[in-house]
C-alpha positions in Angstrom: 68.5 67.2 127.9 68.3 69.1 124.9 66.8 73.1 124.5 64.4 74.1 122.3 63.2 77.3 121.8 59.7 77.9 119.9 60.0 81.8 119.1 56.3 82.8 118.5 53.4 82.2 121.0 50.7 81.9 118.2 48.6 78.6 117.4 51.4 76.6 116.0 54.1 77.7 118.5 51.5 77.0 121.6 50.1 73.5 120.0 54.2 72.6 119.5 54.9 73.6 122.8 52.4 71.3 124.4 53.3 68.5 122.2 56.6 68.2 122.6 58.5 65.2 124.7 59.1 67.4 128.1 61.3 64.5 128.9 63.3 64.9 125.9 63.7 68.7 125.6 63.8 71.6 127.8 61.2 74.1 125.9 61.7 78.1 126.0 59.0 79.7 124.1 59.4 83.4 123.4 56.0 85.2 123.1 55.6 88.5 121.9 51.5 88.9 121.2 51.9 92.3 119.5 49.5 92.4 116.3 49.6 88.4 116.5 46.3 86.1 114.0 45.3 83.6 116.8 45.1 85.7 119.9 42.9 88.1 117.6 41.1 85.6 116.0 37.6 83.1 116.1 36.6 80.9 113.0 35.1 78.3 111.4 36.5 74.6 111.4 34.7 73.2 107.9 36.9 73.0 105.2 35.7 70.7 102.8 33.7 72.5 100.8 36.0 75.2 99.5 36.8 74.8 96.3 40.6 76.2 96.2 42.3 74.3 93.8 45.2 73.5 95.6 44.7 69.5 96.5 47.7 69.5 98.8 46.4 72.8 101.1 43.4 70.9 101.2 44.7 67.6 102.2 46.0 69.7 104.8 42.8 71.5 105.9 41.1 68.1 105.8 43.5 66.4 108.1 43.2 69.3 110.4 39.9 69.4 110.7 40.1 66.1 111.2 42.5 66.2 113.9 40.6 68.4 116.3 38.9 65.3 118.5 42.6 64.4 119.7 43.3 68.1 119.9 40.3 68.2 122.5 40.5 65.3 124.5 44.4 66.1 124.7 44.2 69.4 126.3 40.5 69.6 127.7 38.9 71.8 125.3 35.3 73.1 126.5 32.8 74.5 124.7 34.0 78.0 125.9 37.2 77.4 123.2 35.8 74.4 120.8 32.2 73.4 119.6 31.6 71.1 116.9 28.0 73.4 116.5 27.6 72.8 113.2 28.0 74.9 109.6 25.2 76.5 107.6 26.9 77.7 104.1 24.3 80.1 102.8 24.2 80.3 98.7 21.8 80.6 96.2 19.7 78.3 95.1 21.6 76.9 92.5 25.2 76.8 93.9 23.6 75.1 96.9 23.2 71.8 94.4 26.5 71.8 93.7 27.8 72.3 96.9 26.0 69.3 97.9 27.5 67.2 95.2 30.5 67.9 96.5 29.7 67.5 100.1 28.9 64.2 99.4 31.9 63.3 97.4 34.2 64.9 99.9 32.7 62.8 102.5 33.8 59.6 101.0 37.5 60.6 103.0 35.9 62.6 105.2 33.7 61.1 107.0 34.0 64.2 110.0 31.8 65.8 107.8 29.2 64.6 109.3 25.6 64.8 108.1 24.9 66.7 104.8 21.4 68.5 104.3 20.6 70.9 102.5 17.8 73.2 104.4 14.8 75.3 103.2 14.7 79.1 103.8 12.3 78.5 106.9 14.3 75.4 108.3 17.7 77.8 108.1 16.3 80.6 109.9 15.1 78.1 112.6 18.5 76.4 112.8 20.0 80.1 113.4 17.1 82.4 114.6 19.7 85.7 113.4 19.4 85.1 110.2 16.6 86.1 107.4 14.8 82.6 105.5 17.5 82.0 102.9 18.2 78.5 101.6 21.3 77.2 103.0 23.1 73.8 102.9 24.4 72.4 106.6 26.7 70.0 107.2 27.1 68.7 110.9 30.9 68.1 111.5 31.6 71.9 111.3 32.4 73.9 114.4 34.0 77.3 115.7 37.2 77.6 117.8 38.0 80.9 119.8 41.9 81.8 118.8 42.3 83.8 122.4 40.7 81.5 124.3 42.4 78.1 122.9 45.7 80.6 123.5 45.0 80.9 127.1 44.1 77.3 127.7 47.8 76.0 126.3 49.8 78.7 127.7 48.2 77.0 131.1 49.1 73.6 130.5 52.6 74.5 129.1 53.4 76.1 132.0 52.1 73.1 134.0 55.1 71.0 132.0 57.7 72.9 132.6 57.9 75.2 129.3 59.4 78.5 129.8 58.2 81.7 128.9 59.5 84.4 127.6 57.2 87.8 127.3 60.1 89.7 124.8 60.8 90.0 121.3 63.6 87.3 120.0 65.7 87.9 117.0 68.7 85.4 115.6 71.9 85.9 115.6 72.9 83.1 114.2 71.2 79.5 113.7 71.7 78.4 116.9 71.9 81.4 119.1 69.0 83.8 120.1 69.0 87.9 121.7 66.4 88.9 124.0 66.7 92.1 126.1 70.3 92.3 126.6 71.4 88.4 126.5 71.6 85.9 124.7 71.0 82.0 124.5 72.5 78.9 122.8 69.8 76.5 121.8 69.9 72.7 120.0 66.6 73.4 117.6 64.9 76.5 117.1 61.3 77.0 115.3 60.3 80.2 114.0 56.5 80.0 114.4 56.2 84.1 114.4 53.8 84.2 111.5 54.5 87.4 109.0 57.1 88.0 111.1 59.4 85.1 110.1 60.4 87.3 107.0 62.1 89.7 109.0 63.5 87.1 111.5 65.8 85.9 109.0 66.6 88.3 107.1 69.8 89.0 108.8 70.2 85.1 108.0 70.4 86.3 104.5 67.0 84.5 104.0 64.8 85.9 101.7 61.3 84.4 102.3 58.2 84.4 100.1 55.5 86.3 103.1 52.6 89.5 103.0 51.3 90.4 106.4 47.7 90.9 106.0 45.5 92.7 108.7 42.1 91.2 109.6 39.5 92.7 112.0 36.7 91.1 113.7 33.8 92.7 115.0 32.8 91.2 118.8 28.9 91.7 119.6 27.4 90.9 123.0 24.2 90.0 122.3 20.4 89.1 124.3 20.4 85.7 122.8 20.8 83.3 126.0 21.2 80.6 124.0 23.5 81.4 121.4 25.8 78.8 122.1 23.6 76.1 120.5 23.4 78.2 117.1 25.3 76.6 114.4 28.2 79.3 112.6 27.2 80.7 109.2 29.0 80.6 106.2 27.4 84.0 104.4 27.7 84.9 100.7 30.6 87.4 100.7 33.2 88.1 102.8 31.3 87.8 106.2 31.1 85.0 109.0 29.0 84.9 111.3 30.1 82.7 114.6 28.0 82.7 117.6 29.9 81.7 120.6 27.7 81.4 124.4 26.4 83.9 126.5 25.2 86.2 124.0 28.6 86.7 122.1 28.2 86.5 118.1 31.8 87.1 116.3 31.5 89.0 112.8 34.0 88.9 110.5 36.9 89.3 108.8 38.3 91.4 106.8 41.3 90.9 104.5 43.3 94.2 104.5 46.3 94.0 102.1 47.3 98.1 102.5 47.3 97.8 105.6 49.4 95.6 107.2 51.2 95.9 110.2 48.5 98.6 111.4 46.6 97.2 114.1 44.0 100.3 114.6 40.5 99.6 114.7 38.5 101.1 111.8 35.3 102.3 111.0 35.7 101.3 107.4 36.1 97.6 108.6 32.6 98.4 110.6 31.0 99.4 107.5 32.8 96.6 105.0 31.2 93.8 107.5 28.3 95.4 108.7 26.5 96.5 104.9 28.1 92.7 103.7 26.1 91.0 106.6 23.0 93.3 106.9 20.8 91.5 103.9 21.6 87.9 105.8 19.7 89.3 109.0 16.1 88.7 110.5 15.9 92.2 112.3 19.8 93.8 111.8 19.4 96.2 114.7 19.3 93.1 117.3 23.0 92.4 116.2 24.6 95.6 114.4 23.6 98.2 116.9 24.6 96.2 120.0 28.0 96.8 122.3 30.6 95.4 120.3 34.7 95.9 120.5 37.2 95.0 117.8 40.0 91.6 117.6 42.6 92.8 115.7 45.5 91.1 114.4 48.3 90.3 111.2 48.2 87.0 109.0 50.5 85.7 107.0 50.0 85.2 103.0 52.5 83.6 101.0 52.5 84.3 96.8 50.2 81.2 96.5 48.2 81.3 99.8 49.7 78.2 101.2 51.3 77.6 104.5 54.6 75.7 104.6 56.5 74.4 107.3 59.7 71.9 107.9 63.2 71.8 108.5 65.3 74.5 107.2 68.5 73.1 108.0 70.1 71.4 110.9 69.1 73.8 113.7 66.3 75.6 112.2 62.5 74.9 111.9 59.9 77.0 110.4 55.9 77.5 109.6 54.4 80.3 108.5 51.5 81.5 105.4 48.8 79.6 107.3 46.8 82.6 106.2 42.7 82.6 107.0 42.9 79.0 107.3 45.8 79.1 110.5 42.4 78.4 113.2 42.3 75.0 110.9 45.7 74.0 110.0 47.3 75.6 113.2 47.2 73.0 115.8 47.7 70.2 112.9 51.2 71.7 112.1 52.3 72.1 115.5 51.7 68.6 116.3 53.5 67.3 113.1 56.6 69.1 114.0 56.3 68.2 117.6 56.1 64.6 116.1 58.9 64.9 114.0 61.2 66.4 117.0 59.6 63.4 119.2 60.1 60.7 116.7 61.9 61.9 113.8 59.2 61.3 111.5 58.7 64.2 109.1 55.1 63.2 108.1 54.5 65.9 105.6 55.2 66.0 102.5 52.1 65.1 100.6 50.6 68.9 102.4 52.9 71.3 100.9 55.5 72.5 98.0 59.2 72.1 99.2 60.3 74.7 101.6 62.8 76.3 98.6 59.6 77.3 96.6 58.9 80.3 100.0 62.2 80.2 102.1 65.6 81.0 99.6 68.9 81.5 101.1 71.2 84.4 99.2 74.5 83.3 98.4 76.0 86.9 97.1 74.4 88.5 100.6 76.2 85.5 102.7 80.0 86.2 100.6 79.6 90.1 101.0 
């Protein structure tokens, strides 16, 4: 039996892990949450109506979006982790038209879209009773997934097949052989899942590799509204989401902090940013803003032209990394195609990204010196 290690416990590295033939390989994955996207993270599953130019991220985003009904009968997914609850994209009037043109056109090869309406000001404040009227457009197929508790749910079930885990941080010291603590540990395959982190991780490879870490913060309220579980997510004008989850617990956010980086404090500043951004979307803001709240906190991963990429790097090495905002979206999708392609040989993914040279270069003059 071969071993695998997955270094990096995040959304792709968990999906992966669970994925992967248990009867084939023997799975190690090292899991160091410090700072980590997923575990910090909630969103919105509804990409098709963003109108980023790239065709082959959104192929991606599509697919993945698309993929989350085997992603939920596979591992059991309640509504505590995934609800399909619906997307309200708020706009004005006149973007709303052509958002709906594109709904519709989008819907053609994506038929998970669901149903496409777009709603007066009254019928969106009845759909989601937090907001102020403002004309929005819904589409059905959209839904929200909890990052920490989709992690918690996969770390179960991969302990239940036999994957190990590993609570340290894991560097290389060569392609084939990893250092944890004091030892270290031969493997057949390795896959560098650690988001931002991957840059870092093979540097001493004499990789140079095309990655920003970017910190985002969320805001966590806990809320009177008993039945916020049935209100759909909302899609605001700006920066802001807004993604009601059950038992009274609406998510706000995120921010995208470039400066920052690896800092992982919580800040009144990101209070403020999503806080004033939000306040104009809300019925009565004190019924939300000045509620008990806490912070998620985390580090994403941006390449130079804010797409992910992912694949063999050579004969014992796989990566993935730069899944960005997107990651709660394209995450579980990636980690399934390289679980396939380690099941089956079948790398099924070229028509989603650049080739890995255009992020991941390897330096000749470093590797002579």
């Amino acid at each position: 039996m071969k071993k695998i290690a997955i270094i990096g416990g995040g959304i792709i590295g968990m999906t992966l892990a669970n994925y992967i033939d248990q009867k084939k390989y023997h799975v190690t994955l090292f899991d160091d949450p410090t700072g980590q996207a997923t575990s910090a993270s909630a969103g919105i599953i509804s990409p098709w109506l963003s109108k980023r130019r790239n065709k082959q991220w959104y192929r991606l985003a599509k697919d993945g979006a698309g993929f989350f009904p085997k992603l939920i009968q596979d591992f059991q997914l309640d509504d505590t982790i995934y609800r399909q609850s619906g997307t309200l994209l708020l706009r004005p009037e006149k973007q709303l038209a052509e958002l709906l043109a594109l709904a519709e056109e989008r819907k053609k090869n994506a038929p998970e879209i669901g149903t496409i309406k777009q709603l007066s000001a009254e019928q969106t404040q009845q759909e989601l009773p937090l907001l102020r009227p403002h004309p929005a457009l819904k589409v059905s197929g959209g839904g929200r997934l909890d990052g920490k508790a989709y992690l918690i749910q996969m770390h179960k079930l991969a302990e239940k097949k036999g994957v190990d885990f590993i609570s340290q941080r894991a560097q290389l010291a060569d392609t084939t052989t990893v250092i944890y603590g004091e030892k270290r540990e031969v493997f057949d395959q390795i896959i560098l899942t650690v988001g931002p982190h991957l840059k870092k991780l093979l540097a001493p490879l004499n990789y140079q590799v095309d990655l920003r870490p970017q910190k985002g913060q969320l805001l966590v309220f806990q809320t009177a509204f008993k039945n916020s579980g049935d209100f759909p997510v909302a899609m605001l004008d700006g920066e802001a989401d807004l993604i009601p989850f059950s038992a009274g617990k609406i998510l706000l956010g995120a921010t995208h902090e470039n400066e920052a980086a690896w800092d992982l404090k919580e800040t009144p500043e990101a209070f403020e940013q999503l806080t004033n951004s939000t306040r104009k979307f809300l019925a009565e803001p004190e019924r939300l803003l000045e509620q008990s709240f806490h912070y998620r906190v985390g580090t994403r991963a941006y390449t130079s032209d804010f797409a992910p990429f992912f694949g063999q790097l050579n004969d014992h090495l796989l990566v993935a990394s730069g899944l960005g905002s997107s990651g709660l979206t394209t995450g579980p999708y990636i980690g399934y195609l390289l679980a396939d392609y380690l099941n089956t040989g079948n790398a099924n993914w070229q028509e989603y990204q650049k080739e890995l040279s255009n992020y991941i270069q390897f330096e000749k003059t470093l590797a002579s010196n």
